[in-house]
PDB file as gemmi writes it, atoms N, CA and C in Angstrom:
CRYST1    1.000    1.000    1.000  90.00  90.00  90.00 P 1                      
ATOM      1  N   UNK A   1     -25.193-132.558   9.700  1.00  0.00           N  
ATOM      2  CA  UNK A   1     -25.419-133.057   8.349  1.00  0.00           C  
ATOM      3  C   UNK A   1     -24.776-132.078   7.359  1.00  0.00           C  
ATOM      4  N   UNK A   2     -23.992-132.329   6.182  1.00  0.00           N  
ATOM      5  CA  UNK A   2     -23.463-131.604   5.351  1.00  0.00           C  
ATOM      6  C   UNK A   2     -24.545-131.428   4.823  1.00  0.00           C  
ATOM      7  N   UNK A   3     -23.752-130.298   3.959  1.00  0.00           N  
ATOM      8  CA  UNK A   3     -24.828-129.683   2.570  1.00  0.00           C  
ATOM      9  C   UNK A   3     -24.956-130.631   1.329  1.00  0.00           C  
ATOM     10  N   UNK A   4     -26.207-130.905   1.023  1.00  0.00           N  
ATOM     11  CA  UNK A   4     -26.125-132.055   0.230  1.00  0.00           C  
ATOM     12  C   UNK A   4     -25.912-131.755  -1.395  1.00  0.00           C  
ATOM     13  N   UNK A   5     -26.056-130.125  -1.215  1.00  0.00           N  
ATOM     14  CA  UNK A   5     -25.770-129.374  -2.880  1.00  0.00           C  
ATOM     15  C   UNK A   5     -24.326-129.001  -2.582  1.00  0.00           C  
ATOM     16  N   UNK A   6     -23.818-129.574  -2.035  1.00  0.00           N  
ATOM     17  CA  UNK A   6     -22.160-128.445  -2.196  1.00  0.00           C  
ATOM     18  C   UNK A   6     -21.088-129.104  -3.478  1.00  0.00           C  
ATOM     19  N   UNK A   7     -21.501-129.602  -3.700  1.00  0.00           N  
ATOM     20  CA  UNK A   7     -20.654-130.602  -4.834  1.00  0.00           C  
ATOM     21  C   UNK A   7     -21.045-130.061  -6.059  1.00  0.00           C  
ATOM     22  N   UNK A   8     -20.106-129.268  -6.692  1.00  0.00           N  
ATOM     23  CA  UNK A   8     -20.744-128.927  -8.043  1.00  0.00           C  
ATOM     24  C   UNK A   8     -20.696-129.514  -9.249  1.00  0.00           C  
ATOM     25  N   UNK A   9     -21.497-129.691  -9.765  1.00  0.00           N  
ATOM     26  CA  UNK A   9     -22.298-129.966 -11.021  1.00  0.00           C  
ATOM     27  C   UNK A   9     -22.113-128.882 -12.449  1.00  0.00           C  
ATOM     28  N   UNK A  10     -21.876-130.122 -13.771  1.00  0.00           N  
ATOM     29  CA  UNK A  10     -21.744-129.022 -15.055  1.00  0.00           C  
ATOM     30  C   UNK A  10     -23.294-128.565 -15.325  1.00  0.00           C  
ATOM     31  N   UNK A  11     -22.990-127.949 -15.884  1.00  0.00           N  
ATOM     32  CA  UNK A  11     -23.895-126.912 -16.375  1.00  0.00           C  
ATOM     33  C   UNK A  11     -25.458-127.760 -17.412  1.00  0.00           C  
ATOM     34  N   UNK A  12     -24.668-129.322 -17.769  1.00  0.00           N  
ATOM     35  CA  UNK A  12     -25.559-129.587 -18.246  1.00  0.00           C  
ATOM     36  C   UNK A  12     -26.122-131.005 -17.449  1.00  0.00           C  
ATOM     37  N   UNK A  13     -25.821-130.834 -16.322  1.00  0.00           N  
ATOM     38  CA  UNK A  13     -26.751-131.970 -14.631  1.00  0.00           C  
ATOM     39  C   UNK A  13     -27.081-130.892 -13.974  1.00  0.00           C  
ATOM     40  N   UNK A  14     -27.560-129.588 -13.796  1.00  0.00           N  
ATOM     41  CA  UNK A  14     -27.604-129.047 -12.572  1.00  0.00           C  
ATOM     42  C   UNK A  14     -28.328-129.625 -12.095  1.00  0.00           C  
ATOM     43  N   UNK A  15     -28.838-129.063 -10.494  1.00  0.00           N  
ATOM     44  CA  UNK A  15     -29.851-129.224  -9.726  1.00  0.00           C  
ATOM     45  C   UNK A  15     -30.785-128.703  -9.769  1.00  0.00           C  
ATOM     46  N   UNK A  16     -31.073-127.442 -10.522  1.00  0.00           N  
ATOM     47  CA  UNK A  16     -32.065-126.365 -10.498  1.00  0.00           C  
ATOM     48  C   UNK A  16     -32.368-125.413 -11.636  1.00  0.00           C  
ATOM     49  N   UNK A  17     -33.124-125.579 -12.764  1.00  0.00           N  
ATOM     50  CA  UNK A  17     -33.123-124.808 -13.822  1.00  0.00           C  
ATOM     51  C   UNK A  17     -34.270-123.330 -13.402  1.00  0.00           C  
ATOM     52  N   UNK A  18     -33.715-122.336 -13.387  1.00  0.00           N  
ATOM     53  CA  UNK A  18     -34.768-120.854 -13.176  1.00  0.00           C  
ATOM     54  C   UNK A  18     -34.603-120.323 -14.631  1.00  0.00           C  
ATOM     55  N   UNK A  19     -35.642-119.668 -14.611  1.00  0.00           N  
ATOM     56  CA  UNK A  19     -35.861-118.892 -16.195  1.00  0.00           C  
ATOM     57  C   UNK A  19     -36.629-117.825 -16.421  1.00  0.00           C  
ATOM     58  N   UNK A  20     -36.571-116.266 -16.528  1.00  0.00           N  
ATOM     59  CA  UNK A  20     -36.567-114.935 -16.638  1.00  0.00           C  
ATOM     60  C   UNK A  20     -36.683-114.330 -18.126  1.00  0.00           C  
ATOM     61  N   UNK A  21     -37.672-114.681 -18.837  1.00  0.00           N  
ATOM     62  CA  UNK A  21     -37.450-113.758 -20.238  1.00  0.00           C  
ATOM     63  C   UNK A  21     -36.142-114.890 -20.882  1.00  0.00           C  
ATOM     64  N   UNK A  22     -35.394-113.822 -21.251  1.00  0.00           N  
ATOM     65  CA  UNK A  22     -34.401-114.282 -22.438  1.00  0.00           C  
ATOM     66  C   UNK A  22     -32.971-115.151 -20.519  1.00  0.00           C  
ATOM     67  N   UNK A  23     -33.196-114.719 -19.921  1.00  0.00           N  
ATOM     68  CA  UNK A  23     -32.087-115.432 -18.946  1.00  0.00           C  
ATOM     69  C   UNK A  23     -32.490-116.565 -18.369  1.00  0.00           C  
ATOM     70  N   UNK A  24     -31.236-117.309 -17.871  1.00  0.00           N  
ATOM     71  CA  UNK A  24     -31.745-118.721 -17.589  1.00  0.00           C  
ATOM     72  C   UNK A  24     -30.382-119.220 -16.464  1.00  0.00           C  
ATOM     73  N   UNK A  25     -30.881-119.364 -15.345  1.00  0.00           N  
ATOM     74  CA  UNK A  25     -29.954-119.927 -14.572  1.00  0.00           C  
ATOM     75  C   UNK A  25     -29.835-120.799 -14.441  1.00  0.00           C  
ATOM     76  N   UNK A  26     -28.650-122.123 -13.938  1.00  0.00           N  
ATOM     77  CA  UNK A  26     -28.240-123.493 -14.082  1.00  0.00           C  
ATOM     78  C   UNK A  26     -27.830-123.334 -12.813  1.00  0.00           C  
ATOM     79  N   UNK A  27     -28.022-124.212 -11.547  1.00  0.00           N  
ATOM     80  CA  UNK A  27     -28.119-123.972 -10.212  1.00  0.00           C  
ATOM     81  C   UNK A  27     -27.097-125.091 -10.418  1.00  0.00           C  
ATOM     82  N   UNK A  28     -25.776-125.097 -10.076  1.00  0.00           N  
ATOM     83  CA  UNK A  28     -24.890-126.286 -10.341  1.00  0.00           C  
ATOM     84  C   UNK A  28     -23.926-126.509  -8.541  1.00  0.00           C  
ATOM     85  N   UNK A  29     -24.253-125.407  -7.926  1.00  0.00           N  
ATOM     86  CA  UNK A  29     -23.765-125.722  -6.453  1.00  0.00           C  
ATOM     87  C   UNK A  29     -24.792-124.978  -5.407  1.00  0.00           C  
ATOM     88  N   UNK A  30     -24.250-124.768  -3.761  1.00  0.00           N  
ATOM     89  CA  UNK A  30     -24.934-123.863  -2.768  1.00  0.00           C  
ATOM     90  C   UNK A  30     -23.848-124.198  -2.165  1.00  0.00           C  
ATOM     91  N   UNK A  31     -23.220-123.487  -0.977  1.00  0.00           N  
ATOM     92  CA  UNK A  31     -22.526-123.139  -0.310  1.00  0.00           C  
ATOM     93  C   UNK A  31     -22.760-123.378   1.295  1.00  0.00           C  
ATOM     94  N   UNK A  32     -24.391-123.099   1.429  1.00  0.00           N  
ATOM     95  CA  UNK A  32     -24.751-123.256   2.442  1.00  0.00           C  
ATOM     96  C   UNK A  32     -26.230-124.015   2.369  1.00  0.00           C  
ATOM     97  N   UNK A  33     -26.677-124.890   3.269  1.00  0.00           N  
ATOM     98  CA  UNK A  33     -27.929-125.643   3.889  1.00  0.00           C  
ATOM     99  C   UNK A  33     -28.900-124.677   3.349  1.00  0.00           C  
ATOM    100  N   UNK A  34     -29.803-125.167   2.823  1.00  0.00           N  
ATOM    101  CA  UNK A  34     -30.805-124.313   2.686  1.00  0.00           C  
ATOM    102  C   UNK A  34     -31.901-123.693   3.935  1.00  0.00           C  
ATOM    103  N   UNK A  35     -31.681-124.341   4.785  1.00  0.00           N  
ATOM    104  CA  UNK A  35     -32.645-123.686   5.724  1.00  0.00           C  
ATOM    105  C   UNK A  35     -31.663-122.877   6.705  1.00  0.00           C  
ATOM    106  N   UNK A  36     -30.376-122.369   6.180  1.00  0.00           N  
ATOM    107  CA  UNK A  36     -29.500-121.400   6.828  1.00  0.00           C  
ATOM    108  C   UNK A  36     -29.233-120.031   5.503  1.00  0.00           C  
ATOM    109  N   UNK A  37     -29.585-120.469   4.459  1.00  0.00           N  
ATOM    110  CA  UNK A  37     -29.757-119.388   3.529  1.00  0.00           C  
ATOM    111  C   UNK A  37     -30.662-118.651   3.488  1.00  0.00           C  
ATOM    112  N   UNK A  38     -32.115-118.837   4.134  1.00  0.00           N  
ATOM    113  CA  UNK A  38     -33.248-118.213   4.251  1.00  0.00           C  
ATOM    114  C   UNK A  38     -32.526-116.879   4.512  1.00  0.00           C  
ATOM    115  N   UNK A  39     -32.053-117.152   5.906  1.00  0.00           N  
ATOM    116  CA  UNK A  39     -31.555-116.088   6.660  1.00  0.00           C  
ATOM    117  C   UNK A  39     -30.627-115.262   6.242  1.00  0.00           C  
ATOM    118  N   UNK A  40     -29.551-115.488   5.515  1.00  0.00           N  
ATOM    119  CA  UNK A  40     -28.538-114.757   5.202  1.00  0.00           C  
ATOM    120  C   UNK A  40     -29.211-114.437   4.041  1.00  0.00           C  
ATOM    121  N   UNK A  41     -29.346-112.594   3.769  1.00  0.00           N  
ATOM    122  CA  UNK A  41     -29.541-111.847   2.533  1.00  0.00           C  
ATOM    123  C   UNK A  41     -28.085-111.947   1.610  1.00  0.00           C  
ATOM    124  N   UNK A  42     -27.270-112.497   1.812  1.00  0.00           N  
ATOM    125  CA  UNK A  42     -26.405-112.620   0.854  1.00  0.00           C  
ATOM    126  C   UNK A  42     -25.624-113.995   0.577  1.00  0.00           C  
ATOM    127  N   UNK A  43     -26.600-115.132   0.723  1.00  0.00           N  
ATOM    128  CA  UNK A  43     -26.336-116.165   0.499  1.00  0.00           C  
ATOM    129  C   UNK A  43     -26.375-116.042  -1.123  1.00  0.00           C  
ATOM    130  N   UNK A  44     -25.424-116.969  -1.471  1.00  0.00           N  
ATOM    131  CA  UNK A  44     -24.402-117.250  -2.850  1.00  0.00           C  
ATOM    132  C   UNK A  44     -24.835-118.597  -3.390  1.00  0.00           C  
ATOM    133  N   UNK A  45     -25.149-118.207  -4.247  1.00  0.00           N  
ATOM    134  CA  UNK A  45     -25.624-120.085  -5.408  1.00  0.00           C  
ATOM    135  C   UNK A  45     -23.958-119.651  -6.669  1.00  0.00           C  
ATOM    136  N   UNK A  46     -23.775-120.537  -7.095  1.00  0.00           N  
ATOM    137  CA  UNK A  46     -22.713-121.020  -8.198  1.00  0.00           C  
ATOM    138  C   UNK A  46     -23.559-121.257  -9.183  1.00  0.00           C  
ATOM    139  N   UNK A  47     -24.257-120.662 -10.280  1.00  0.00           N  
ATOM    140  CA  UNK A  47     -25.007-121.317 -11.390  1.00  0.00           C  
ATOM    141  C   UNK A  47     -23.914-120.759 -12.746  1.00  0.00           C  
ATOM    142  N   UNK A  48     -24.236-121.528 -13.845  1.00  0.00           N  
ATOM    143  CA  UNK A  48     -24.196-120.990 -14.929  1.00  0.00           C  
ATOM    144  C   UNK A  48     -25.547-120.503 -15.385  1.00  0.00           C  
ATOM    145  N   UNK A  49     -24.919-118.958 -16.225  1.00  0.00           N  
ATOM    146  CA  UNK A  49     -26.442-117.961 -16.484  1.00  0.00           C  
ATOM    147  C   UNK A  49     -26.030-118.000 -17.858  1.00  0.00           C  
ATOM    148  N   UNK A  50     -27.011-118.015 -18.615  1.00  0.00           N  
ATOM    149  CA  UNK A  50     -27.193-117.467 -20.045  1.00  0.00           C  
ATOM    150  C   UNK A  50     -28.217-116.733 -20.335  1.00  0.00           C  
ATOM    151  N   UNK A  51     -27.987-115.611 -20.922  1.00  0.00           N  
ATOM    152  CA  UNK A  51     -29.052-114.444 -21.739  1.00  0.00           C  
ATOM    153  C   UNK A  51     -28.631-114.200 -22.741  1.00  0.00           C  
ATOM    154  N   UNK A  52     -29.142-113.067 -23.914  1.00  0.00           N  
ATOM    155  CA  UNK A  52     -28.995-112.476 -24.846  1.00  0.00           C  
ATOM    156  C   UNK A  52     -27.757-111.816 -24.471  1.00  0.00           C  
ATOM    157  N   UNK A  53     -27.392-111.291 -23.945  1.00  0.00           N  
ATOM    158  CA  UNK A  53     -25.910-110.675 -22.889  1.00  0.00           C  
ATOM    159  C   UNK A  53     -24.411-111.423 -23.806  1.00  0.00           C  
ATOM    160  N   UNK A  54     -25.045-112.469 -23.504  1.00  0.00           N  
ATOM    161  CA  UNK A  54     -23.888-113.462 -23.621  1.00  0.00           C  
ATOM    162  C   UNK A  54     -23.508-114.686 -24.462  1.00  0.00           C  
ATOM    163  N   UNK A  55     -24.846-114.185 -26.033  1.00  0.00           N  
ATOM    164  CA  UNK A  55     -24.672-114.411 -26.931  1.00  0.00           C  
ATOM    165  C   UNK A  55     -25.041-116.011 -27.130  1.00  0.00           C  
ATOM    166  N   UNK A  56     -25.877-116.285 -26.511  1.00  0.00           N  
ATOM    167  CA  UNK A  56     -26.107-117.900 -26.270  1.00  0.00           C  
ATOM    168  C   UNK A  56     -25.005-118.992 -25.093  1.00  0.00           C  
ATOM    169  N   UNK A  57     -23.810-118.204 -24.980  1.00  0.00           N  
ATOM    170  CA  UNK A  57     -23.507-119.124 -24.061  1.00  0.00           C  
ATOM    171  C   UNK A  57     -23.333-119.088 -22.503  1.00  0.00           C  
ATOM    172  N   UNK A  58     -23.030-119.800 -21.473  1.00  0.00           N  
ATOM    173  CA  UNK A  58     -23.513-119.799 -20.483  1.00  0.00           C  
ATOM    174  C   UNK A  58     -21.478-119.325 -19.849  1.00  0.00           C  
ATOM    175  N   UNK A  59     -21.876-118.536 -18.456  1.00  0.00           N  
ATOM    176  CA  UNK A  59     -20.740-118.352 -18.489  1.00  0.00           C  
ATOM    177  C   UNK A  59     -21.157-118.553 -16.586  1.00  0.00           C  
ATOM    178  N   UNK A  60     -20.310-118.828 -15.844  1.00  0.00           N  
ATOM    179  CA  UNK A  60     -20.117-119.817 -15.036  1.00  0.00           C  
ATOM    180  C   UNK A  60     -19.622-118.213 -13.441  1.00  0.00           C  
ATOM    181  N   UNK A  61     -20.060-118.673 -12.670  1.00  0.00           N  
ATOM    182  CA  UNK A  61     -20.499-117.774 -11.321  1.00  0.00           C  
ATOM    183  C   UNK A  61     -21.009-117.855 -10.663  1.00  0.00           C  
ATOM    184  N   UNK A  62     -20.657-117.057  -9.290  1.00  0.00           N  
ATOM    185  CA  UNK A  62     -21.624-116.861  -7.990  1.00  0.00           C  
ATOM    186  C   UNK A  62     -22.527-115.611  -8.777  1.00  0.00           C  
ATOM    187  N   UNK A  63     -24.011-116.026  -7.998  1.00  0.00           N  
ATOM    188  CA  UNK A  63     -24.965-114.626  -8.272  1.00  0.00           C  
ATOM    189  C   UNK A  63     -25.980-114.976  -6.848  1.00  0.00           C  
ATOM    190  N   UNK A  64     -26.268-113.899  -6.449  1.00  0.00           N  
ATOM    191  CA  UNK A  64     -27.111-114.210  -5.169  1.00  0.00           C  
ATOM    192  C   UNK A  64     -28.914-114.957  -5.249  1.00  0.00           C  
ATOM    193  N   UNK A  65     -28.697-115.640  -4.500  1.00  0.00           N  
ATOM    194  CA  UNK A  65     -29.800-116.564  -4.233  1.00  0.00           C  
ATOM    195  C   UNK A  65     -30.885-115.271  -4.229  1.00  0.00           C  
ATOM    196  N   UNK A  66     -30.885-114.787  -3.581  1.00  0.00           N  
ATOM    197  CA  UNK A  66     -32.014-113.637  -3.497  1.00  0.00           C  
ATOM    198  C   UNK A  66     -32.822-113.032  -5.232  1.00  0.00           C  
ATOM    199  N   UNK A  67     -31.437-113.218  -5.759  1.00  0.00           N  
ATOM    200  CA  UNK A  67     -31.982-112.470  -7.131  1.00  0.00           C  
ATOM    201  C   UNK A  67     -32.185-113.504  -7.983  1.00  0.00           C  
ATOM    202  N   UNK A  68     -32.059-114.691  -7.846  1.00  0.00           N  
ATOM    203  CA  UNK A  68     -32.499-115.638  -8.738  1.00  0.00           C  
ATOM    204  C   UNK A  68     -34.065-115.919  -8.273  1.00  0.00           C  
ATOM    205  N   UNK A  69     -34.222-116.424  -7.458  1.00  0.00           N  
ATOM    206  CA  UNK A  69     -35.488-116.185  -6.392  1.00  0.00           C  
ATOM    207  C   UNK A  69     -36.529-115.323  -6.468  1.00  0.00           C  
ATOM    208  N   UNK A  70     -35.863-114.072  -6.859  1.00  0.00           N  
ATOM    209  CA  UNK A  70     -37.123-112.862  -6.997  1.00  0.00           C  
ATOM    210  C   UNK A  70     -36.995-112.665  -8.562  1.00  0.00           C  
ATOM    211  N   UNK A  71     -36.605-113.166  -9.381  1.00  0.00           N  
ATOM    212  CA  UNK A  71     -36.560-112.803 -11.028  1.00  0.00           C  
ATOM    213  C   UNK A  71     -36.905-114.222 -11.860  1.00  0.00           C  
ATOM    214  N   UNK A  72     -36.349-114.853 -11.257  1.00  0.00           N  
ATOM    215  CA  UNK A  72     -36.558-116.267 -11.926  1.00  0.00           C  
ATOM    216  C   UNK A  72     -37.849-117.038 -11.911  1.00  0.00           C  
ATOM    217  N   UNK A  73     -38.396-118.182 -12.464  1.00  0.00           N  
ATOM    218  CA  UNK A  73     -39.144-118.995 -12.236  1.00  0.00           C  
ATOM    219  C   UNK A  73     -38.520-120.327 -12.379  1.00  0.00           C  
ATOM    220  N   UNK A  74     -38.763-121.079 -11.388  1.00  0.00           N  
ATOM    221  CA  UNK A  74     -38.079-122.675 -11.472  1.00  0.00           C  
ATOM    222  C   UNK A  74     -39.314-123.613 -12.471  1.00  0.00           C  
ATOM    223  N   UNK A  75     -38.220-124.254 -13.605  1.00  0.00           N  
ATOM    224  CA  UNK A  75     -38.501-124.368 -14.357  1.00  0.00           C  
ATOM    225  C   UNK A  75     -38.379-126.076 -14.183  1.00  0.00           C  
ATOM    226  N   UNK A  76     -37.312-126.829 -13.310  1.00  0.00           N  
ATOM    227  CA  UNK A  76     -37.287-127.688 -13.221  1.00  0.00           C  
ATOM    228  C   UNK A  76     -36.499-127.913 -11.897  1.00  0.00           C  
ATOM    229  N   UNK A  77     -36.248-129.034 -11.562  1.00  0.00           N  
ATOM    230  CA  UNK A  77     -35.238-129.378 -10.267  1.00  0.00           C  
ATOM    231  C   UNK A  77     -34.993-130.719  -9.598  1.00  0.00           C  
ATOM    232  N   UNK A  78     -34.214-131.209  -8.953  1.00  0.00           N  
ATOM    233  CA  UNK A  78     -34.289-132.899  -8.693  1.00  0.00           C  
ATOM    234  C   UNK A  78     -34.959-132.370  -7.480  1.00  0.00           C  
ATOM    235  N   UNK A  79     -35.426-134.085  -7.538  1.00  0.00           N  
ATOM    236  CA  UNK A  79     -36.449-134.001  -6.278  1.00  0.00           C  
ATOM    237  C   UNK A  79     -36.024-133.663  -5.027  1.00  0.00           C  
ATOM    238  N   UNK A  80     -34.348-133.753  -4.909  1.00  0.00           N  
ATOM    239  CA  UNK A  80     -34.104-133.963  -3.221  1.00  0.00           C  
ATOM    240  C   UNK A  80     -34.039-132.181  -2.724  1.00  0.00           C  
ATOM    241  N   UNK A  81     -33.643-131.571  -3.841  1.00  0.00           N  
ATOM    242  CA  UNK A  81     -33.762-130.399  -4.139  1.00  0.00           C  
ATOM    243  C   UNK A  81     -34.836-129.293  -3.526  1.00  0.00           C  
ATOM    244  N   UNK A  82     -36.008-130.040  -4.200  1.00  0.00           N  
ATOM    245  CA  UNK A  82     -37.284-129.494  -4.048  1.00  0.00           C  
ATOM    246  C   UNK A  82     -37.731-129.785  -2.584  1.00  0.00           C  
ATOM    247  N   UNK A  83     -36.830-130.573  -1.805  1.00  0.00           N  
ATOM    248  CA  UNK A  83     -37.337-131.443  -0.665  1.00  0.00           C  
ATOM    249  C   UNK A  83     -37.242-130.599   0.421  1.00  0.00           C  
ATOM    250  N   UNK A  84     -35.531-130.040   0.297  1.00  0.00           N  
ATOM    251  CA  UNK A  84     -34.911-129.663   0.721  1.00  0.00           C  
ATOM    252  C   UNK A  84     -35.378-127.934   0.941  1.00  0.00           C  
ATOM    253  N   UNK A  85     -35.768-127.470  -0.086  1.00  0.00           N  
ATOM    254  CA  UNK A  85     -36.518-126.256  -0.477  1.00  0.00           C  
ATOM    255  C   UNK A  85     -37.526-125.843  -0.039  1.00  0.00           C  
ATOM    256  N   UNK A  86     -38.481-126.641   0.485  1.00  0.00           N  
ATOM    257  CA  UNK A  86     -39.553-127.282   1.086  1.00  0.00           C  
ATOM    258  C   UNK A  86     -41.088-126.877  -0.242  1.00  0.00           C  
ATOM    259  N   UNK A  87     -40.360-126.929  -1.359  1.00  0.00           N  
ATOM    260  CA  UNK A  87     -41.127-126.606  -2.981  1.00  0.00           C  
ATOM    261  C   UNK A  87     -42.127-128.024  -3.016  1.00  0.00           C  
ATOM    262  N   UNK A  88     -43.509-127.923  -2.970  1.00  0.00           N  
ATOM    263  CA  UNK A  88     -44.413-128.604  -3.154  1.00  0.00           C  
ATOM    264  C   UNK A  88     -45.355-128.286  -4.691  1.00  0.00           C  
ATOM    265  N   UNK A  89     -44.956-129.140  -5.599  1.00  0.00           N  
ATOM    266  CA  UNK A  89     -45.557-128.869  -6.872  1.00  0.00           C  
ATOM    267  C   UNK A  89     -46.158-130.199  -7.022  1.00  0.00           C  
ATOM    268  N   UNK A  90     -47.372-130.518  -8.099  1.00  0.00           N  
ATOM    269  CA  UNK A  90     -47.640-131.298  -8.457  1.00  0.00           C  
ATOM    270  C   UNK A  90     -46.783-132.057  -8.960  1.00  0.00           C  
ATOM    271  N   UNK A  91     -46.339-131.412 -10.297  1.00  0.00           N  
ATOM    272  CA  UNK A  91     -45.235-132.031 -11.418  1.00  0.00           C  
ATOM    273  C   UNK A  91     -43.835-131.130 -11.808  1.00  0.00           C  
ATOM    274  N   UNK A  92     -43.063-131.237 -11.236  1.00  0.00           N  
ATOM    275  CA  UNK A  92     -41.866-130.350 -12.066  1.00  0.00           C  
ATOM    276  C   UNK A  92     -40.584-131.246 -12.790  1.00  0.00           C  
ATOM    277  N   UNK A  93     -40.715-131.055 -13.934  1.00  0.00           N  
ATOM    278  CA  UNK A  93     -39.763-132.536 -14.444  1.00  0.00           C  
ATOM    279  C   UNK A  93     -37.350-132.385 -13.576  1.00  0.00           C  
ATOM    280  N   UNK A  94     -37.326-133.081 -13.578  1.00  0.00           N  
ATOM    281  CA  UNK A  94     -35.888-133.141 -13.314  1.00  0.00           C  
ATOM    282  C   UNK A  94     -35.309-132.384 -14.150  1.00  0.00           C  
ATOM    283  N   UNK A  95     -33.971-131.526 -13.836  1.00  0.00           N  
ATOM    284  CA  UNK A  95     -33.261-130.636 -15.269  1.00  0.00           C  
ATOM    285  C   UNK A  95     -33.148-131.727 -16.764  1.00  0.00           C  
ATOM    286  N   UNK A  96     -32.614-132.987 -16.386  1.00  0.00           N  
ATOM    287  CA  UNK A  96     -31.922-133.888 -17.207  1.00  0.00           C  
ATOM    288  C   UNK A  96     -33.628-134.307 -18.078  1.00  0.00           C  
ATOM    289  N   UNK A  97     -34.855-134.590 -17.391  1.00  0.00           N  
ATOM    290  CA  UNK A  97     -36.088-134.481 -18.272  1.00  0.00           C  
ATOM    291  C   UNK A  97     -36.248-133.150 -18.888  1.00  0.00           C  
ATOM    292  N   UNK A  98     -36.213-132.181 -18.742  1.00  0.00           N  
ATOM    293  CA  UNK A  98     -36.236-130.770 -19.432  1.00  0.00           C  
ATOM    294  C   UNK A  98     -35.371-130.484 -20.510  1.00  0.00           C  
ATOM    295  N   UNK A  99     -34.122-130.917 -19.844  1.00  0.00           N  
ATOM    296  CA  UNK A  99     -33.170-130.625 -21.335  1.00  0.00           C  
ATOM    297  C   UNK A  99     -33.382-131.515 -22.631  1.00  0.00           C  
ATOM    298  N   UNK A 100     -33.611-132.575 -21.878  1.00  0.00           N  
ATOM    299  CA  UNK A 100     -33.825-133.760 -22.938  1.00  0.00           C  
ATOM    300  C   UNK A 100     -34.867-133.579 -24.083  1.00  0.00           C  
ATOM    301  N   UNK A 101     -36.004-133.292 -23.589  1.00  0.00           N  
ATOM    302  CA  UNK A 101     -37.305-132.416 -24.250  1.00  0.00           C  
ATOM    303  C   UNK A 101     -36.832-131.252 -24.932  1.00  0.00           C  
ATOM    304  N   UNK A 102     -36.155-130.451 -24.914  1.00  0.00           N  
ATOM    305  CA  UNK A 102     -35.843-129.493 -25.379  1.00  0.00           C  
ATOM    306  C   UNK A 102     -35.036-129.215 -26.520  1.00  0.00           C  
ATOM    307  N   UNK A 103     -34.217-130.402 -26.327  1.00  0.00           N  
ATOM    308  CA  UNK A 103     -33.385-130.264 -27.517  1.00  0.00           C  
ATOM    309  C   UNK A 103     -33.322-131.608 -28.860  1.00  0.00           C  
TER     310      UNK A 103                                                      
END                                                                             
């Protein structure tokens, strides 16, 4: 079975919104299956990040899954996502419901 995140996504469909204080990651690809990233400490996500850093705008990169993971909080995500993740929440709205609310 392919990776069903490998297809990347702009910055304003991701798959996965995380959020840290003033930073905010946009999960817009993965590289690898998620239940083969567990394992690798240097598995690679593609997000766009924005912080105070970077002046409001989002600037586009690999950053390791590990450090989004241990700094971030998921803030939103599509469901197949969360499925895939094996993330059991009551309610977490889709990125495209979050942004929408937001702005």
């Amino acid at each position: 079975m392919p990776n069903p995140f490998a297809k990347s996504r702009t910055k304003d469909n991701p798959y996965a919104i995380f959020r840290a204080g003033d930073f905010e990651w946009r999960l817009l690809k993965t590289y690898r299956m998620a239940k083969h990233e567990a394992k690798d400490p240097y598995a690679r996500w593609f997000v766009a990040a924005k912080s105070d850093n970077t002046f409001g705008s989002f600037e586009l990169g690999d950053t390791y899954r590990s450090e989004v993971l241990r700094y971030g909080t998921l803030y939103a995500a599509e469901p197949e996502w969360l499925e895939a993740y094996g993330i059991r929440k009551e309610y977490l709205p889709t990125p495209a419901e979050l942004l929408a609310n937001e702005s």
